[in-house]
C-alpha positions as CSV (number, residue, x, y, z in Angstrom):
1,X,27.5,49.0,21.7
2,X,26.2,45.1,22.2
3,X,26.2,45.2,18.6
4,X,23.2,43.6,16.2
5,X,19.9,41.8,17.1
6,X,17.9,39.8,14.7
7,X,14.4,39.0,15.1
8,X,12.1,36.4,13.2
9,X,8.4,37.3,13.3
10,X,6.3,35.5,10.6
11,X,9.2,34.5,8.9
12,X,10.3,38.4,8.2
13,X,13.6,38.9,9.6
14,X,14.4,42.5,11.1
15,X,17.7,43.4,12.2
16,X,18.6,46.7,13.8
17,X,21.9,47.6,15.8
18,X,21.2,48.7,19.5
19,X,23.8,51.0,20.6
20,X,23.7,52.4,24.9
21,X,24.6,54.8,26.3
22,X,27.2,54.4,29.4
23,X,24.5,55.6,31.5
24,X,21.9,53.0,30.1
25,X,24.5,50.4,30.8
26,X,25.3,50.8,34.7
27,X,21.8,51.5,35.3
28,X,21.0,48.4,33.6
29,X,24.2,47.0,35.7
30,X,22.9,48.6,39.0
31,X,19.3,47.9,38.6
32,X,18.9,44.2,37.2
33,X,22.4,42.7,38.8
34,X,23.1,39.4,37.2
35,X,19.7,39.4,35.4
36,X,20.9,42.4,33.3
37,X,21.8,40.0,30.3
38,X,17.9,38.7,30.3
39,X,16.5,42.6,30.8
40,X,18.6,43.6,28.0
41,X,17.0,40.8,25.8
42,X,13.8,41.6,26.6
43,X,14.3,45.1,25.8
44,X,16.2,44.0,22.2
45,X,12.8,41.5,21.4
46,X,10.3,44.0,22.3
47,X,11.8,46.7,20.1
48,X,12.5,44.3,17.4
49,X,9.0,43.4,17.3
50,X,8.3,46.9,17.5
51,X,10.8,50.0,17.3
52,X,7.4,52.6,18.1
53,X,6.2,51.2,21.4
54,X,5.8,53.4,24.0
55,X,5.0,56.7,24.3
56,X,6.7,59.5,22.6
57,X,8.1,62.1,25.5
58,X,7.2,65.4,25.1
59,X,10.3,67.8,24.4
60,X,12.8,65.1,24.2
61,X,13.2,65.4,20.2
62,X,11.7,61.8,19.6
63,X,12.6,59.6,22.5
64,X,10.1,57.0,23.6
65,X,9.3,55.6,26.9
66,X,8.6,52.2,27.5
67,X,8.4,49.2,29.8
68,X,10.4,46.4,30.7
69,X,10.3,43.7,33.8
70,X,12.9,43.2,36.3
71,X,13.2,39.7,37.5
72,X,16.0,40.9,39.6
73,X,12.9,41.8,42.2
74,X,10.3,39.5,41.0
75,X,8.8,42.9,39.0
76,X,6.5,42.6,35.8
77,X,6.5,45.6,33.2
78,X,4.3,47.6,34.9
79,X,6.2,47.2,38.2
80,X,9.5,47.2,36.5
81,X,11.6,49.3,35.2
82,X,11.5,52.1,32.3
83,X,13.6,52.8,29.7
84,X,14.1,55.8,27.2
85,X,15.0,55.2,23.6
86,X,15.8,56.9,20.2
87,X,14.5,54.5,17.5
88,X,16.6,56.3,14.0
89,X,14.4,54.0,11.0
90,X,17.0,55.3,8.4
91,X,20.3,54.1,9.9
92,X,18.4,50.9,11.9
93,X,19.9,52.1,15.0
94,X,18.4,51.8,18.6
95,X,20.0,53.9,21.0
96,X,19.2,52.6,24.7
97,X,19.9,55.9,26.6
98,X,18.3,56.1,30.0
99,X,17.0,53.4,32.4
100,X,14.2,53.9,35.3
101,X,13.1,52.0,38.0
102,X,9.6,53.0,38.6
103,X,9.9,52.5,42.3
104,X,12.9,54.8,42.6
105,X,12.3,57.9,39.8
106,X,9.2,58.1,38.1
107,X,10.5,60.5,35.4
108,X,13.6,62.7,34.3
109,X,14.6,65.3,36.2
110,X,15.2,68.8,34.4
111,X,19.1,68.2,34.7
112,X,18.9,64.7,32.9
113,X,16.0,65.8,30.9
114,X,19.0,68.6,29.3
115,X,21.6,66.4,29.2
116,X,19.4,63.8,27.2
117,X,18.3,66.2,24.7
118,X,21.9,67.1,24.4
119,X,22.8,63.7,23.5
120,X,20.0,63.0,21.3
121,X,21.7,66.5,19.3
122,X,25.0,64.7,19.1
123,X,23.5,61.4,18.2
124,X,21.4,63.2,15.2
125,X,24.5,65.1,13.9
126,X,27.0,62.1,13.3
């Protein structure tokens, strides 16, 4: 856990605490490099701004997909990389739980898709 983000939007401030998951982190570690600290700000603005974007994905209890660049390889969002999140509105928790590079996996596999779900259980119960 990276602990609490604040954003300032038309002089609202949000706060939510983004917590990832250890597989979240060394992808983000393996995939961005030394520009992992800028990715993972990006990703903390965008959801401040807004905790729904992206798509929900279908049969993964509420987990969004979304966007994020990679200036690691010169990569805009839609050449980036993709992330999976669980957005919970009543605790203001983010949890960051799988990162994507679109050039490398385009989606889950039906291992990670299990193993996901399982951790969204365990997330929901505590």
């Amino acid at each position: 856990m990276r602990g609490c983000a604040t954003c300032l939007q038309c002089g609202i401030s949000h706060s939510a605490v983004f917590i990832e998951s250890l597989v979240f982190t060394r992808r983000l570690q393996g995939l961005a490099g030394d520009a992992a600290d800028t990715v993972l700000r990006a990703i903390h603005v965008d959801l401040l701004a807004d905790p729904r974007r992206g798509q929900v994905v279908q049969g993964l209890a509420g987990i969004r997909k979304a966007r994020t660049t990679n200036p690691s390889r010169g990569k805009g969002k839609r050449s980036g990389s993709r992330y999976l999140y669980l957005h919970l509105e009543h605790r203001s928790h983010i949890h960051l739980l799988f990162l994507l590079d679109k050039n490398e996996q385009a989606d889950l596999s039906a291992a990670e898709r299990n193993r996901v779900r399982e951790l969204v259980d365990k997330i929901r119960k505590t």
